[in-house]
C-alpha positions in Angstrom: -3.9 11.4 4.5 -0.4 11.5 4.0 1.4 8.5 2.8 5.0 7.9 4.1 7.9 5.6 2.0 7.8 3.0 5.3 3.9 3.3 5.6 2.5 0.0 4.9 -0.8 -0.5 2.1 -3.3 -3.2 2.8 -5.4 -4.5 0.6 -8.6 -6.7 1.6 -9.4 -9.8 -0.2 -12.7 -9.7 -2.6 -13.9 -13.2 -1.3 -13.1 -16.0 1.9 -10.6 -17.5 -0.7 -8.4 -14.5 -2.1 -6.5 -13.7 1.2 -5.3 -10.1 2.1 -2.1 -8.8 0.9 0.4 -6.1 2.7 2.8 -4.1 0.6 5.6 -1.9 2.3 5.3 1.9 0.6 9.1 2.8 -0.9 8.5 5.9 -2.5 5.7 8.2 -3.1 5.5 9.4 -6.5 1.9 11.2 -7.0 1.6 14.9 -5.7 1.3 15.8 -2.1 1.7 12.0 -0.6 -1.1 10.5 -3.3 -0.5 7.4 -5.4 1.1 6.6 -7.1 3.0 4.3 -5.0 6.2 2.0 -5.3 5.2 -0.5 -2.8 7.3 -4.2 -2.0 4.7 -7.2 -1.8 5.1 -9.5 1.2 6.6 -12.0 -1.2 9.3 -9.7 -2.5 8.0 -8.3 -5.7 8.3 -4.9 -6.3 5.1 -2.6 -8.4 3.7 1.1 -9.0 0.4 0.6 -7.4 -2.7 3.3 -7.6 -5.1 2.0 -4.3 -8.3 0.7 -5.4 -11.6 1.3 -2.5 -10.6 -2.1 -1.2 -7.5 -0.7 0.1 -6.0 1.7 3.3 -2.7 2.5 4.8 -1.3 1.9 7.9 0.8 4.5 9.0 4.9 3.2 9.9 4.2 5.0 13.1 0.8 3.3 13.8 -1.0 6.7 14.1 
């Protein structure tokens, strides 16, 4: 899959308590649309994050 700067990463909780988290992808910096990725966290902060399994993307155009 190709990831997008407006695509958004989700990333599940590991138990009922850790609630899941939703990032907005700014740039792509891996080769040909892999991690990894500048993403903006829900509550503002900015990070270079490289997906883990517990992870997906949902596309900015909801394909």
């Amino acid at each position: 899959m190709q990831v997008k700067p407006g695509d958004r990463l989700v990333v599940e909780g590991h138990t009922d308590s850790e609630p899941r988290r939703e990032a907005e992808v700014l740039e792509v910096r891996g080769p040909d649309g892999g991690p990894p990725f500048l993403v903006r966290w829900k509550d503002g902060h900015e990070g270079l994050v490289f997906p883990g399994a517990d992870a997906h993307i949902v596309a900015r155009d909801g394909a």
